[in-house]
C-alpha positions in Angstrom: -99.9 -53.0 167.3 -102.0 -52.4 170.2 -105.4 -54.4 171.4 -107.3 -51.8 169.7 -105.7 -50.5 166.7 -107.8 -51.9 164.5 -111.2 -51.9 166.4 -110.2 -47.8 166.9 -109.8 -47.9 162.5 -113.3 -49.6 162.6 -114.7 -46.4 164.2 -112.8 -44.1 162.0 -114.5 -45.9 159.3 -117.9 -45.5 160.4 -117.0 -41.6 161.5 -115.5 -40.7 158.0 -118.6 -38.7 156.9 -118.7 -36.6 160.0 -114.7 -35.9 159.6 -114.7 -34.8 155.7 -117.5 -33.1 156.8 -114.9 -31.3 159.2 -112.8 -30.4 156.6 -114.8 -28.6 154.5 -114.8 -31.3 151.6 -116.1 -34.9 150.5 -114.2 -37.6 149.1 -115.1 -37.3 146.0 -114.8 -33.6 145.7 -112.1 -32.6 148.4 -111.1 -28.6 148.4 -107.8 -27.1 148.8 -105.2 -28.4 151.1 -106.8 -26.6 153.8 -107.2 -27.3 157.9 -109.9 -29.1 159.0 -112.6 -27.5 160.7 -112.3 -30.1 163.4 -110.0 -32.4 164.2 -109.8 -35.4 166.7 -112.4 -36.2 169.4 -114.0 -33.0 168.9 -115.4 -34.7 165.7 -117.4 -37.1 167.7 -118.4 -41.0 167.0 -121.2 -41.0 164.6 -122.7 -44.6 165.9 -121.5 -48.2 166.3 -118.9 -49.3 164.9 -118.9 -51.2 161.7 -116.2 -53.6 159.6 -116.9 -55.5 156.8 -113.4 -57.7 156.7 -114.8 -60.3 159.1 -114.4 -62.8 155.7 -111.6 -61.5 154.1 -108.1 -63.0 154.3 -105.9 -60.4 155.5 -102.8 -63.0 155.9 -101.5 -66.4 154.9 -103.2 -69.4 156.4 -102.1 -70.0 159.5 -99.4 -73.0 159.3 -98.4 -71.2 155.9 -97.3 -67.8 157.8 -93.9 -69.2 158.7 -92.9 -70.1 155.2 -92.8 -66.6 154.9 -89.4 -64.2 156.0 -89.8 -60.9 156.3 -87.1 -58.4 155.0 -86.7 -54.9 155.9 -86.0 -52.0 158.5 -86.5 -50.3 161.8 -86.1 -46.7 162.5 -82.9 -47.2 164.4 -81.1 -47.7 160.9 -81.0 -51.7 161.2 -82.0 -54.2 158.6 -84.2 -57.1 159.9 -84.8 -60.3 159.0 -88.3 -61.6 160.5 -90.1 -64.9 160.8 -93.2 -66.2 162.8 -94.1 -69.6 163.2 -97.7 -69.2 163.8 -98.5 -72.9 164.6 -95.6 -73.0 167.5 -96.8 -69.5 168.2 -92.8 -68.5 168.2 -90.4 -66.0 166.1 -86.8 -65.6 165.2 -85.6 -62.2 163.9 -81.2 -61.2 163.1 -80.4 -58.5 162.9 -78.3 -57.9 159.7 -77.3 -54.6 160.4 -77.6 -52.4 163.2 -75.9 -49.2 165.0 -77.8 -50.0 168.4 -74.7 -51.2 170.3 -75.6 -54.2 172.8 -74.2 -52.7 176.1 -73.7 -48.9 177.4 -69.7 -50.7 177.7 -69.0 -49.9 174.1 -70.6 -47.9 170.9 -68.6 -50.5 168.6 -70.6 -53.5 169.2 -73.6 -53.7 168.0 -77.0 -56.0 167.5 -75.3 -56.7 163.9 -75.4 -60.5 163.6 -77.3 -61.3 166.2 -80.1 -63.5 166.4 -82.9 -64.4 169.0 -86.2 -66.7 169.3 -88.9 -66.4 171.3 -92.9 -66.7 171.6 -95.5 -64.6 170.4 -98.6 -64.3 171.7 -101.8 -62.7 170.2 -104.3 -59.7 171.0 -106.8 -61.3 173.7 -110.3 -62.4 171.9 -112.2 -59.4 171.6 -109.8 -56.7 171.3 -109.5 -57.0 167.3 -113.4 -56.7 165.9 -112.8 -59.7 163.6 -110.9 -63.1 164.4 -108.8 -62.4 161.2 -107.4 -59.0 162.5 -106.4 -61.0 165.6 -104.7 -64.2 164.0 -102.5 -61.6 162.2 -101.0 -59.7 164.9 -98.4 -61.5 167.3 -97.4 -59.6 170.6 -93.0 -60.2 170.5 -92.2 -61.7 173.8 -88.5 -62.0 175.4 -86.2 -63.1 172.7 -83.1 -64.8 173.1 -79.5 -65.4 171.5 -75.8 -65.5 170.4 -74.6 -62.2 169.7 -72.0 -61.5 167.6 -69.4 -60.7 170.4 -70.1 -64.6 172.2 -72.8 -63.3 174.7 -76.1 -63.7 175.3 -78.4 -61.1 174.4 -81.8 -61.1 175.7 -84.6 -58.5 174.8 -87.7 -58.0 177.5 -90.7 -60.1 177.8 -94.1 -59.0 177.2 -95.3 -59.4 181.1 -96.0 -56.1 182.4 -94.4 -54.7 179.4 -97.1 -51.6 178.5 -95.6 -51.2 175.4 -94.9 -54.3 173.8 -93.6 -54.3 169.9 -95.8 -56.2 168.1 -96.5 -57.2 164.2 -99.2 -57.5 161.7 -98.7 -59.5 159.1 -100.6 -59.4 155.9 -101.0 -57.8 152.7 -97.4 -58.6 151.4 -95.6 -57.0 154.4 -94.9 -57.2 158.1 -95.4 -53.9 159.9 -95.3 -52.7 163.5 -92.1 -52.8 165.6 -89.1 -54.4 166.8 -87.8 -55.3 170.0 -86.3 -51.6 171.3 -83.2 -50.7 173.2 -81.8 -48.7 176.3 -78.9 -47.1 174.6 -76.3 -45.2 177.1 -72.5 -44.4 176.2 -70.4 -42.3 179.1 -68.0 -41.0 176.3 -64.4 -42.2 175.1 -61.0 -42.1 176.3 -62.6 -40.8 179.8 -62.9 -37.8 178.6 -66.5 -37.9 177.6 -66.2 -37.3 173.9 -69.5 -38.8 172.0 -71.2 -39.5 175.4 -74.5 -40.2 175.0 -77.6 -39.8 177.3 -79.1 -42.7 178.5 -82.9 -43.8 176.4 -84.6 -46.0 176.7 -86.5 -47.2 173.3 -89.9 -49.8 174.0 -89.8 -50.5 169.9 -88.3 -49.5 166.8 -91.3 -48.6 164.4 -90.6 -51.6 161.6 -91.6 -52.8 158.1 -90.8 -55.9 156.0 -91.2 -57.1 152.6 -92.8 -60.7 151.9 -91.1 -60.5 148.6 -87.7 -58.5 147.7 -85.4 -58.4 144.6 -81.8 -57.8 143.8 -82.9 -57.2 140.1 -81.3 -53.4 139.7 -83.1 -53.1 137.0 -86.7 -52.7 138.5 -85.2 -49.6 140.4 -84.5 -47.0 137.7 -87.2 -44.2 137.5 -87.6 -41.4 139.8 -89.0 -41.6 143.4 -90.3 -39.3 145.9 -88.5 -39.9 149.4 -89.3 -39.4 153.5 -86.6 -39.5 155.4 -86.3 -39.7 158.8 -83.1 -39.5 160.6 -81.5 -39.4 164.2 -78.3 -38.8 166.0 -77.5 -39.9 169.2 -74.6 -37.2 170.2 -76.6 -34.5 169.5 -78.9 -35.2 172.2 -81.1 -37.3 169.7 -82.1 -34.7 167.5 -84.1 -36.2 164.9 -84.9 -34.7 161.5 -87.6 -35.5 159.2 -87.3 -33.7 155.5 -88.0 -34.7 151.7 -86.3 -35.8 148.7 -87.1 -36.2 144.8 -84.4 -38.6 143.5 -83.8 -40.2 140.0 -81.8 -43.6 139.8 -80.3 -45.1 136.5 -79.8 -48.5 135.9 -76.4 -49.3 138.0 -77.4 -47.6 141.0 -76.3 -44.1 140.7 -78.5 -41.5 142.2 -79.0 -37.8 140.9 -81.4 -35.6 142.2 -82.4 -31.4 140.6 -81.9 -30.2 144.3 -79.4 -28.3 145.2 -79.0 -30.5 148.3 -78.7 -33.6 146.1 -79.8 -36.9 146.5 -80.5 -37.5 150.6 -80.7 -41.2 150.9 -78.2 -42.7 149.1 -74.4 -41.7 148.2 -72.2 -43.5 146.2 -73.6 -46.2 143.5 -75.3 -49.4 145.1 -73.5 -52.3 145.5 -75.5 -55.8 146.1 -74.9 -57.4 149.4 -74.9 -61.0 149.8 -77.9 -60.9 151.9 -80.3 -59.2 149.8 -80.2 -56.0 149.5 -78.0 -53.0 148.3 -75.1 -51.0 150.1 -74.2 -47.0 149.4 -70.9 -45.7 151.0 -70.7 -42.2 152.5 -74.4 -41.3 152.4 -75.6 -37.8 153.0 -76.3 -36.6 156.8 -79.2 -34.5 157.0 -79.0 -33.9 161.1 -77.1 -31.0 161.1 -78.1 -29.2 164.3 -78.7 -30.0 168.1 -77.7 -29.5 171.4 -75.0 -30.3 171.5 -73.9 -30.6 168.0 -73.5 -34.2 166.1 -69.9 -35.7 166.9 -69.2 -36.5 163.8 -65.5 -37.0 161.8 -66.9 -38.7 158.7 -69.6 -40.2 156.6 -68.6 -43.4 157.5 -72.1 -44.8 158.0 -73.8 -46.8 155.3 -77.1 -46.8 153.7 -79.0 -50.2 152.5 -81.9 -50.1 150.1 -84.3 -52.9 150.2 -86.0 -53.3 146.9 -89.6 -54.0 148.4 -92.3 -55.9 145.6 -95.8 -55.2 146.9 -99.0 -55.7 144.9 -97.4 -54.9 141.6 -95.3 -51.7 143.0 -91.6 -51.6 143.4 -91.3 -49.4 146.9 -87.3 -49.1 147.8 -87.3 -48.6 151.7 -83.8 -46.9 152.6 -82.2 -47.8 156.0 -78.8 -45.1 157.4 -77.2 -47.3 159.9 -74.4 -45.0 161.5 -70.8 -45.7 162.7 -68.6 -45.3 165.2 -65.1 -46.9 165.6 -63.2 -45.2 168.5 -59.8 -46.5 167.8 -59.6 -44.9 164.3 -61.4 -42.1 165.3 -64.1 -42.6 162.6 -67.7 -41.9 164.3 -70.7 -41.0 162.5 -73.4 -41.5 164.3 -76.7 -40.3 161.6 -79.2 -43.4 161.4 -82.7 -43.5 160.3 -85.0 -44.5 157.9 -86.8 -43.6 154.4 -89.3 -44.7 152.5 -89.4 -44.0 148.1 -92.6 -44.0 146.4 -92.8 -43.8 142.4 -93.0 -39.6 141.8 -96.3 -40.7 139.4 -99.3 -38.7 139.6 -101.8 -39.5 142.6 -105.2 -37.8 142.2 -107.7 -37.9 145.3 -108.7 -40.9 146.9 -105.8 -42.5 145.2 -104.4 -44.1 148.1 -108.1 -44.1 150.1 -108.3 -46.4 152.8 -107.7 -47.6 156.4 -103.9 -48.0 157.4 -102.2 -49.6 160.1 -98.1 -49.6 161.4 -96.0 -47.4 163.5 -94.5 -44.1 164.2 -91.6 -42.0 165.2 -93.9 -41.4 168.8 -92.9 -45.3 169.4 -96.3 -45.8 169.4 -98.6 -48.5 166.9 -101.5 -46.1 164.9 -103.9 -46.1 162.4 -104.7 -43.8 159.9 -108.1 -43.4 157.6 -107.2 -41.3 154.2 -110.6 -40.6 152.6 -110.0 -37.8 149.6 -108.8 -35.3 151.3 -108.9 -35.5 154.9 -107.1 -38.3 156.8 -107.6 -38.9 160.5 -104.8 -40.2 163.1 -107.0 -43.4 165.9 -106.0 -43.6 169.0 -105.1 -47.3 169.8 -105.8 -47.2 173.4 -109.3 -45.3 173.0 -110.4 -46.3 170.0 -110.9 -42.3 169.2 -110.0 -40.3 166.2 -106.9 -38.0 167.2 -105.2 -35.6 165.0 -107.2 -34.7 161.5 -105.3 -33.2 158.9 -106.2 -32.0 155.4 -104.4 -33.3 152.2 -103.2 -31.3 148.9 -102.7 -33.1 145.9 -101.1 -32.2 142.5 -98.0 -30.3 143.9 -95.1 -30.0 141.6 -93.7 -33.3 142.2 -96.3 -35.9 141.3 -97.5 -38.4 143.8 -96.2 -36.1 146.9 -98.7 -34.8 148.9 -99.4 -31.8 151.3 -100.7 -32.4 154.3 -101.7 -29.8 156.7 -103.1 -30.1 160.5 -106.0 -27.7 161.7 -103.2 -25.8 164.1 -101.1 -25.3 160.8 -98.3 -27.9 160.6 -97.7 -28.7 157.7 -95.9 -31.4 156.1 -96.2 -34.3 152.8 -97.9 -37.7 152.9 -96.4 -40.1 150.1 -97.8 -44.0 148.8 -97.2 -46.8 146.4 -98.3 -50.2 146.6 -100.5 -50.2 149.5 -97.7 -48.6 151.7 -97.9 -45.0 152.8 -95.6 -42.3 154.6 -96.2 -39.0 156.8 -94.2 -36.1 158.2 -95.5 -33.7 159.6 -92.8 -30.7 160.8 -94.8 -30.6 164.8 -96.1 -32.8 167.4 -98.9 -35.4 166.6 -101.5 -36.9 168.7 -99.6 -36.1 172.2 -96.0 -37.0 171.2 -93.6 -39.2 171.9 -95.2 -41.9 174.5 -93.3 -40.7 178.0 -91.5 -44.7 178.8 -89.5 -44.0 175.1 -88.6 -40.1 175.8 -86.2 -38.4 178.3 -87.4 -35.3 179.9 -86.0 -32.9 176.6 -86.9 -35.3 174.1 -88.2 -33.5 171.2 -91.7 -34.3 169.8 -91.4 -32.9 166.3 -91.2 -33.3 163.9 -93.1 -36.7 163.5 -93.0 -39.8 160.8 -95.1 -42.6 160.4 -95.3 -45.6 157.9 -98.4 -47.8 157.3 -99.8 -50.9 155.5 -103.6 -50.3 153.9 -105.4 -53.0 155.5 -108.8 -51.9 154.2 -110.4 -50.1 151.4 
């Protein structure tokens, strides 16, 4: 989260008029999924900016924030376990699983089972408009630890580090991002096969549940999915894409698609740490340049059963595989969010959003009706504005389409939302977490409403 995530959501507030104004509707009354007229800093500031949460408690008292561990998952297909002792001002996260291996020496070992500790530090006074917004958000300094393999693993510090990860706890969740990765592999059996390109990763876009349950039996119904998933050998081609999938009471998934269901395969099993396992989940990266090595679906998805503010919201991590000496690589991870395929009218999900994004960068994002606005953490100024379509055939999704025609859908359940949008969004990928061919599109974003 940067400095000014949340003072550049203050001004999106104050600007909303002007920007539904843009695209051609109001929030009570929003037209068609159509583009705005006008879309970032062309829409102007409309005067100061204004926040009314000075009072409001956005997170735990301070010395009660570390009774709190965080469950969940990154974008790199790893499950997290988080914890920040905001008294001592320090954090310990593991890693429970993870395909990020720890060294360019071998793909096989991996962050799994590794734990580190370090300090946090917070936003400097003034960059957060309210003293709330700032005792919430904790800057991840250099972390340190065992990992599984015997050695220490250490993660960078946050001097001269211009893009730190950082989390914002409140709300029920933990959002923001995770200590990244330089991830390089020159191939196996000298002969180059499944080398990777070396990228370097500043974060992994991240969210965690305050509370989590192994209860199957708050799953069944049927969800609407985002996925988005990446693969290493093929260049890092990333894919984001859809899903509308129906689980029963032991963990099966079926879905009227012809493609099936897309983030889970076989039943769910519980796993002792707290969550569910699915062997042989569906890849959904099927091109690039060069082409996924793959010889199996020998990667495994995890479903965290998230409990926020009444809503049960299933986040979906693919962590991928790769074991040379059987010659079993698959090398798909990623990330999806479910939301509860109910109906969601206009101004349904309304409000100011914070978290992270697949252009490893921290946003914010203003729904209001239908038009929704990407901030700019660094400037403070509206980016990207897109216009939102409700009522499509699958209830609760939503369409979302940008003012230069990108389209994509826009899901949300329990004060969480998800984006993708099939094109680049607000610049693309930040340029210290991209190599020179490193696609921008499509893009993927998850937030935590922080206002109304």
């Amino acid at each position: 989260m940067s400095h000014g995530i949340t003072r550049g959501l203050a001004m999106a507030i104050a600007t909303a008029p002007f920007l539904i104004a843009c695209g051609g509707g109001k929030a009570d009354n929003p037209g068609t999924i159509s583009a705005p007229q006008c879309s970032g800093s062309s829409c102007g500031v409309q005067g100061p900016p204004t926040s009314n949460a000075g009072t409001t408690a956005l997170c735990p008292a301070t010395a009660d924030i570390v009774k709190t561990t965080y469950l969940g998952g990154a974008g790199s297909g790893e499950v997290v376990q988080v914890n920040i002792d905001a008294t001592a001002m320090t954090y310990t996260l593991k890693w429970l699983e993870s395909p990020i291996p720890l060294t360019s020496a071998s793909v096989e070992v991996t962050r799994a089972g590794t734990q580190i500790t370090g300090a946090v530090i917070h936003p400097p006074t003034g960059a957060l408009p309210t003293a709330e917004q700032t005792r919430c958000a904790f800057i991840l300094g250099k972390g340190t630890g065992t990992a599984s393999d015997g050695t220490t693993y250490t993660t960078p510090d946050f001097v001269n580090n211009p893009n730190p990860p950082t989390i914002l706890v409140g709300q029920g969740v933990a959002g923001g991002g995770i200590p990244g990765a330089t991830v390089q592999y020159a191939g196996a059996l000298g002969l180059g096969i499944g080398a990777v390109n070396k990228r370097h990763f500043d974060f992994y876009p991240f969210l965690g549940f305050a509370s989590t349950t192994t209860d199957i039996t708050k799953l069944p119904g049927t969800y609407n999915g985002l996925l988005y998933h990446l693969s290493p050998t093929a260049n890092y081609e990333t894919v984001a894409t859809t899903s509308v999938e129906t689980f029963d009471a032991s963990g099966n998934c079926t879905s009227s698609s012809s493609s099936g269901c897309l983030t889970t395969g076989a039943a769910l099993t519980l796993n002792s740490n707290g969550y569910f396992d699915s062997a042989t989940p569906p890849q959904i990266v099927n091109g690039g340049n060069p082409a996924p090595l793959r010889t199996d679906k020998s990667g495994t998805a995890h479903m965290i059963i998230g409990q926020v503010n009444g809503a049960t919201v299933p986040l979906v991590v693919r962590t991928g595989h790769v074991k040379i000496a059987t010659l079993s690589v698959d090398d798909e991870s990623g990330i999806a969010m479910l939301a509860a395929a109910t109906p969601l009218a206009s101004g349904g999900f309304d409000g100011g959003y914070v978290g992270a994004d697949s252009n490893f960068k921290s946003t914010a994002t203003l729904i209001q009706g239908g038009v929704g606005t990407f901030i700019n953490p660094s400037t403070s100024a509206a980016e990207d504005g897109f216009g939102l379509g409700y009522g499509l055939p699958s209830p609760g999704l939503v369409g979302v389409q940008q003012a230069n025609g990108q389209t994509g859908l826009a899901i949300a359940s329990g004060g969480l939302y998800a984006i993708e949008i099939q094109g680049t969004v607000n610049g693309g990928i930040t340029s210290t977490s991209a190599n020179s061919d490193t696609p921008n599109a499509p893009y993927f974003g998850i937030g935590a409403r922080i206002s109304k």
